[in-house]
N, CA, C and O of each residue as an XYZ file, in Angstrom:
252
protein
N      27.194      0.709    -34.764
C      28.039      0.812    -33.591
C      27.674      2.038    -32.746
O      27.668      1.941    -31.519
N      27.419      2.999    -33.259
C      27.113      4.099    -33.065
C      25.169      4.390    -32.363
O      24.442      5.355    -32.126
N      25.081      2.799    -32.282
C      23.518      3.345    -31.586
C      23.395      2.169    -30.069
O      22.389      1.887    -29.418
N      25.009      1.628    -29.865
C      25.078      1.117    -28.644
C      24.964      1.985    -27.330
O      24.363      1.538    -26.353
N      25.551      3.230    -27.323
C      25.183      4.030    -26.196
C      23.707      4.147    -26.258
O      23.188      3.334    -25.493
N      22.736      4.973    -26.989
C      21.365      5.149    -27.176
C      20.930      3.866    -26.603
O      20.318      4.131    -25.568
N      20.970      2.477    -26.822
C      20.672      1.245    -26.822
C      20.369      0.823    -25.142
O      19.312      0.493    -24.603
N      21.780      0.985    -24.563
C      22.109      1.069    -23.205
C      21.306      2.033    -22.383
O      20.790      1.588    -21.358
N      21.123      3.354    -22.711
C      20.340      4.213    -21.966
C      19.159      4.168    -22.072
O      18.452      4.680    -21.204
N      18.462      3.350    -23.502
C      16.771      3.426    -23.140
C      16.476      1.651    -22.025
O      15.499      1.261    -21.386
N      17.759      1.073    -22.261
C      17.825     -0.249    -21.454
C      17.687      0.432    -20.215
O      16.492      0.615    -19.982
N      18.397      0.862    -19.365
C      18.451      1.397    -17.913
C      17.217      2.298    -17.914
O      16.506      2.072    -16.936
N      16.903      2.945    -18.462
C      15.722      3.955    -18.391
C      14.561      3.212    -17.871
O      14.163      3.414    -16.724
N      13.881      2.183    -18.823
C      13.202      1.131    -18.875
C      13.530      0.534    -17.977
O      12.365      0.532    -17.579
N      14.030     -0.006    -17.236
C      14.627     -0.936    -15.863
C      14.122      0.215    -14.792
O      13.261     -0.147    -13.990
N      14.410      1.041    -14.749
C      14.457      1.751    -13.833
C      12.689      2.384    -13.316
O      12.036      2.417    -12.273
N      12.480      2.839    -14.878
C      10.791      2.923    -14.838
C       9.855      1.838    -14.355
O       8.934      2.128    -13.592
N      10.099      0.329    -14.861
C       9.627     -0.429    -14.312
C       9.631     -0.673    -13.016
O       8.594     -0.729    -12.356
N      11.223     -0.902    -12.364
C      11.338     -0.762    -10.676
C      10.428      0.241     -9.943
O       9.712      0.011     -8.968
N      10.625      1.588    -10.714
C       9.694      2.710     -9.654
C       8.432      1.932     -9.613
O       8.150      1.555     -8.475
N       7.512      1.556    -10.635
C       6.418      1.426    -10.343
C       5.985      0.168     -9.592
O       4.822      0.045     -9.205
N       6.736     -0.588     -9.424
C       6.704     -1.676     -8.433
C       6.147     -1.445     -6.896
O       6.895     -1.101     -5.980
N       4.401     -1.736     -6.700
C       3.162     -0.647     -5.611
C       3.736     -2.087     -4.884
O       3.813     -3.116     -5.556
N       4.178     -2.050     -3.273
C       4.045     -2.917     -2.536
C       3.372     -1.810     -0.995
O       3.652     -1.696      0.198
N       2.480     -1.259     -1.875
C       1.510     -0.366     -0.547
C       0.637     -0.778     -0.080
O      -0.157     -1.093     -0.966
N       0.054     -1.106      1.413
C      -0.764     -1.474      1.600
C      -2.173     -0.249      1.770
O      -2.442      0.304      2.837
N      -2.956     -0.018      0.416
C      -3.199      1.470      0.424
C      -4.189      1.470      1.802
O      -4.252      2.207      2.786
N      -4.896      0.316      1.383
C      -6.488      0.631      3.054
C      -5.573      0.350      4.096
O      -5.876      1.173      4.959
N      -4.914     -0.125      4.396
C      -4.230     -0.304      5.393
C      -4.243      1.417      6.034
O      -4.862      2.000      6.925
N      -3.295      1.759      5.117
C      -3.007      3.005      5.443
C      -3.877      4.140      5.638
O      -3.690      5.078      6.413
N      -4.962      3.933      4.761
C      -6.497      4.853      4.735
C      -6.635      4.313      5.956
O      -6.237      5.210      6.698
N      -6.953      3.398      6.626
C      -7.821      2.779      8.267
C      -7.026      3.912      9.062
O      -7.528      4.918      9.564
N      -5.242      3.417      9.073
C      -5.125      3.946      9.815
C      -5.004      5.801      9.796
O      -4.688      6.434     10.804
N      -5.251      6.303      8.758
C      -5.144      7.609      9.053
C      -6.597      8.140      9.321
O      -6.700      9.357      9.479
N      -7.655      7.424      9.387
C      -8.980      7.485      9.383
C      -8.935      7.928     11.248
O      -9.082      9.026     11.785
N      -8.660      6.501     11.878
C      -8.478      5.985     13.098
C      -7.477      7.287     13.851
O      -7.846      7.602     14.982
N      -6.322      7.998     13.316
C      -5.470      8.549     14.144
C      -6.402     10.165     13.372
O      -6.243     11.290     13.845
N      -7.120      9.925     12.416
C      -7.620     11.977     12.810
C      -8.723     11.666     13.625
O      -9.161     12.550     14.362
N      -9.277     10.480     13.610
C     -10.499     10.540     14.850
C     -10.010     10.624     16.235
O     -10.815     11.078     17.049
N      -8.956     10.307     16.622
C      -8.128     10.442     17.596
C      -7.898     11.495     18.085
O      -8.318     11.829     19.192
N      -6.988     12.399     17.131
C      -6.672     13.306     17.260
C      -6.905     14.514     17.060
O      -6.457     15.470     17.693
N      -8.009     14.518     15.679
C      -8.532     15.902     15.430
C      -9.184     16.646     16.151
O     -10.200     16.123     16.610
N      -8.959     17.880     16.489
C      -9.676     18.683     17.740
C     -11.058     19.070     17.603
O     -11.926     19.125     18.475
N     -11.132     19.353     16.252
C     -12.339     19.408     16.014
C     -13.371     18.100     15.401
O     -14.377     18.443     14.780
N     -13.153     16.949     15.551
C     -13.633     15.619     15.147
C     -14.906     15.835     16.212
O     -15.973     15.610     15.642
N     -15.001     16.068     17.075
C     -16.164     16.051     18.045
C     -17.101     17.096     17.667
O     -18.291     16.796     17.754
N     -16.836     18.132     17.310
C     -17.645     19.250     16.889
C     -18.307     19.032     15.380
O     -19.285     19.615     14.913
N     -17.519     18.067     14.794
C     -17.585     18.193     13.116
C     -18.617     17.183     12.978
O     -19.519     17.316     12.152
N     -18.517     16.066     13.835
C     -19.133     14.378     13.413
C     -19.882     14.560     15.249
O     -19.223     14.741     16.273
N     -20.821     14.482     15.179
C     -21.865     14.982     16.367
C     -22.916     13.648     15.977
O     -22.998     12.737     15.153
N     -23.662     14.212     17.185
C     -25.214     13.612     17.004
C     -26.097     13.591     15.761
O     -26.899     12.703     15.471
N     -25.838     14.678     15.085
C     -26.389     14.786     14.113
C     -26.148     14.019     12.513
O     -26.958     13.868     11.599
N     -24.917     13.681     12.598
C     -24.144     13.903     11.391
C     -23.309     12.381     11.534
O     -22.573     12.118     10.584
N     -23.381     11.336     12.696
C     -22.324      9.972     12.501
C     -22.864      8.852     10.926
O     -22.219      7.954     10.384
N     -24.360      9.437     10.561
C     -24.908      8.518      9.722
C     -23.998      8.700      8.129
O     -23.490      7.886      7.358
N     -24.109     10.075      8.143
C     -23.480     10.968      6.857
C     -21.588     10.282      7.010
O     -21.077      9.783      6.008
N     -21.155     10.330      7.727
C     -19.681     10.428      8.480
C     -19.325      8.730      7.960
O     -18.452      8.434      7.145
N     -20.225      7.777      8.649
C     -19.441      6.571      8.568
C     -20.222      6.067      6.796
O     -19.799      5.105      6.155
N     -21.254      6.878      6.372
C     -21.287      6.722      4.391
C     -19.540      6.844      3.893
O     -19.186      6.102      2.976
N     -18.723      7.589      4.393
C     -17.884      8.599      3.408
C     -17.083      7.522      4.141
O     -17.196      6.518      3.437
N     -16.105      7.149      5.526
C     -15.263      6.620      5.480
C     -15.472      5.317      5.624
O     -14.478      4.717      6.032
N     -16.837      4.375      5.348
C     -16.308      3.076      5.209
C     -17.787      2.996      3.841
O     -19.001      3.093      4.024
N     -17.134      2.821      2.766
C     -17.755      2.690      1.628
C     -17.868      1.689      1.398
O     -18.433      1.354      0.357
């Protein structure tokens, strides 16, 4: 009788652990777009990714 509380709390624990991990992320989604808004926006994106360097640049963000 005495191991119904214990019983109950690893029940909810377990429910609860499972729910958190429930991924409905769309992860590349989200990589594109933060790719897309620092090329946008980064001030230094023009200085960094040049003439020299777009070959090296588009290796790393589209693998």
């Amino acid at each position: 009788m005495h191991y119904r509380p214990a019983f109950i709390f690893i029940s909810l624990f377990f429910s609860i652990t499972i729910y958190g991990q429930n991924n409905t992320c769309n992860c590349l989604e989200n990589l594109e777009k933060t790719i897309q808004k620092t090329e946008e926006n980064y001030a230094g994106y023009p200085s960094k990714v040049n003439a020299g360097t777009p070959k090296t640049y588009k290796q790393l963000v589209h693998c």
